[in-house]
C-alpha positions as CSV (number, residue, x, y, z in Angstrom):
1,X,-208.3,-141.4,34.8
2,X,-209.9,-137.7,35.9
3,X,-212.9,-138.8,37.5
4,X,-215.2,-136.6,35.8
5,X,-214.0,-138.8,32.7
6,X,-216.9,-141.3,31.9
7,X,-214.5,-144.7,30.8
8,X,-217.1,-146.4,28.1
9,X,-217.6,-150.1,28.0
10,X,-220.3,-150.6,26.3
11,X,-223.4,-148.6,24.8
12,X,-227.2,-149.9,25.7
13,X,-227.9,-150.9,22.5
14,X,-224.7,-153.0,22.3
15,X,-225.2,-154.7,25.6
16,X,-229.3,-155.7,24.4
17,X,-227.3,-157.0,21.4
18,X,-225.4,-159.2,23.8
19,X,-228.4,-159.9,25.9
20,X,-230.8,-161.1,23.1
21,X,-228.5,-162.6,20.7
22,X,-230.3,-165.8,20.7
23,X,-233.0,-164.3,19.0
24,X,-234.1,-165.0,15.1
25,X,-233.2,-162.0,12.8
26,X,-236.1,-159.6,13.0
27,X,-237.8,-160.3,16.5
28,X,-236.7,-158.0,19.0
29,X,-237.8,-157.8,22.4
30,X,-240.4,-155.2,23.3
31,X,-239.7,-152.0,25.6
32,X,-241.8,-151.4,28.4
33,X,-241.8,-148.9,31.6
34,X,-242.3,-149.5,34.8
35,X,-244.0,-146.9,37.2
36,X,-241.7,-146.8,40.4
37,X,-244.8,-146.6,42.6
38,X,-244.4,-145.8,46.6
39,X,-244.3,-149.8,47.5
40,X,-241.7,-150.7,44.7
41,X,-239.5,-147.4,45.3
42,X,-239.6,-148.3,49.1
43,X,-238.0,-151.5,48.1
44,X,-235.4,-150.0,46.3
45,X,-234.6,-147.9,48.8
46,X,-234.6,-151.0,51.4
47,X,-231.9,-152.6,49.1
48,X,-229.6,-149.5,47.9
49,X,-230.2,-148.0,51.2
50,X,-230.6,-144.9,49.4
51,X,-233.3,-143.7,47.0
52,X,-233.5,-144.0,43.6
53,X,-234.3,-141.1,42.0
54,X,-236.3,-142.4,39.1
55,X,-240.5,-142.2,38.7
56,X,-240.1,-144.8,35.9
57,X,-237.7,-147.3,33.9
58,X,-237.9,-148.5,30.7
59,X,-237.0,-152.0,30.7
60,X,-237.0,-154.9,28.0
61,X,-238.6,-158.1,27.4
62,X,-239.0,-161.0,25.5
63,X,-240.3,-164.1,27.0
64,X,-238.9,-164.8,30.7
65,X,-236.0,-162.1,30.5
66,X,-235.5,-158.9,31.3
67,X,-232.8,-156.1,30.7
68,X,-232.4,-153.4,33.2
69,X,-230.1,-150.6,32.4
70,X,-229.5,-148.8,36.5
71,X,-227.1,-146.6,37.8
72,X,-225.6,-146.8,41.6
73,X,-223.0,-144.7,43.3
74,X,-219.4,-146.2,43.8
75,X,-217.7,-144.1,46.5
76,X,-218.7,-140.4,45.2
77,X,-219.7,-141.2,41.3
78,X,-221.9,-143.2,39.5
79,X,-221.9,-146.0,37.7
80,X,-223.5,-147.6,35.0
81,X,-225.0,-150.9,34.8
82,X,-226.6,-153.6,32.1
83,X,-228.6,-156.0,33.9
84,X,-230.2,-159.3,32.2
85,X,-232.3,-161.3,34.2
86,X,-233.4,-164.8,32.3
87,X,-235.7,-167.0,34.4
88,X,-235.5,-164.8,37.5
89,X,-231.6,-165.2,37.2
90,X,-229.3,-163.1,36.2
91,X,-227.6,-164.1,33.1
92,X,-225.8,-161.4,32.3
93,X,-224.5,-158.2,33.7
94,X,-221.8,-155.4,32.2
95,X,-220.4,-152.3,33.7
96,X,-221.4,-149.8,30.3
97,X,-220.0,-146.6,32.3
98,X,-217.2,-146.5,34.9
99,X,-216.7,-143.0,36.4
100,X,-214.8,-143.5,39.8
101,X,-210.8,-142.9,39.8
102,X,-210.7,-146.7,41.0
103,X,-212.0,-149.8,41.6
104,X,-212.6,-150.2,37.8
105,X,-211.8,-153.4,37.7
106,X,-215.3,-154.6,38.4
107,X,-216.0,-154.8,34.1
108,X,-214.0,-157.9,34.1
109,X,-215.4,-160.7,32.9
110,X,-213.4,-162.7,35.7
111,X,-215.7,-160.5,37.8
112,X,-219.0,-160.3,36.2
113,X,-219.0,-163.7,35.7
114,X,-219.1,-164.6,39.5
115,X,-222.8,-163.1,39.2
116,X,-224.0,-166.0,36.1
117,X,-227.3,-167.3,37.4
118,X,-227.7,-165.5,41.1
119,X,-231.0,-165.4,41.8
120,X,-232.8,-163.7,45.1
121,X,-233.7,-165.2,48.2
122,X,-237.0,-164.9,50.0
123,X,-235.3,-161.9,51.6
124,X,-233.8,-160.0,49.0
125,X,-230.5,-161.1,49.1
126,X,-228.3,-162.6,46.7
127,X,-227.9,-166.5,46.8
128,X,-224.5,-166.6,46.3
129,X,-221.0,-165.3,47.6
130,X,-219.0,-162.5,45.4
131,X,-215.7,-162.6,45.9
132,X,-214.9,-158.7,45.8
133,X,-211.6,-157.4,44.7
134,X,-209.0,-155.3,47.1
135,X,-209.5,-151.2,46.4
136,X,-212.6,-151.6,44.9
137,X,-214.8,-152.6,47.8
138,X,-217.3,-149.3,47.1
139,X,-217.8,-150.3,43.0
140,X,-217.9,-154.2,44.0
141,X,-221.2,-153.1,46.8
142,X,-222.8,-150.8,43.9
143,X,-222.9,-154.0,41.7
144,X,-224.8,-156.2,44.4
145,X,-226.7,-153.7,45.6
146,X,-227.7,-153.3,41.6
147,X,-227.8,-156.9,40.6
148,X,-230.7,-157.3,43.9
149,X,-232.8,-154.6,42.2
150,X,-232.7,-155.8,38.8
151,X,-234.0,-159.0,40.3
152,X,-235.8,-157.9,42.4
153,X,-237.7,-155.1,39.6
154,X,-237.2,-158.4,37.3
155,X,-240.0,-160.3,40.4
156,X,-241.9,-157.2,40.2
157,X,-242.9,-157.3,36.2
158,X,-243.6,-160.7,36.3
């Protein structure tokens, strides 16, 4: 794959579907935005060790879950994340976007799934071990990294 090539898992609206399937035909969730003020931005940045460079996110919600959509840098590209967070776990999480030349293999489920209900601790880290994956160690950091902000932006709305 060129890495200028964008490889497409998933659109947004597909991943909600996945997120909120449980819901009756004709509730939906409801989209909100979230202000990245100086204090949560700061904590972004304490976590990605970077800055996001967002002033707001749309995010959306029914009941006690959340669905983030956030990018992250691999090694020199971005990628694109779903995040749902049910009960301040996560309960879900997809790559939609993948646009390194490796390390790709981060969408599998065999992956992802290592991430079913991780929650944070009192200091912002994940509870739980990831197991990362040889040649991917930049795209396997990007998803922890994004995984402790959704929770943690997930903390912040509630």
């Amino acid at each position: 794959m060129v890495p200028s090539e964008a490889k497409k898992y998933l659109s947004k609206e597909q991943f909600i579907h996945q997120a909120f399937s449980y819901l009756e035909k004709g509730v939906e969730p409801t989209v909100k935005t979230l202000w990245l003020n100086d204090e949560i931005q700061e904590k972004i940045t304490e976590i990605l060790e970077h800055s996001y460079p967002k002033l707001r996110l749309r995010y959306w919600q029914h009941d006690d879950q959340t669905v983030w959509f956030l990018d992250e840098i691999g090694k020199e590209r971005p990628i694109s994340f779903g995040i749902s967070v049910k009960s301040q776990r996560i309960n879900l999480v997809k790559v939609l976007e993948f646009r390194e030349s490796r390390g790709g293999e981060i969408h599998m489920q065999a992956f992802t799934e290592q991430f079913d209900q991780i929650k944070l601790t009192d200091d912002n880290k994940l509870n739980k071990h990831i197991d990362g994956i040889t040649g991917a160690t930049m795209s396997v950091s990007a998803m922890k990294k994004i995984a402790r902000v959704a929770l943690m932006l997930d903390k912040e709305v509630r």
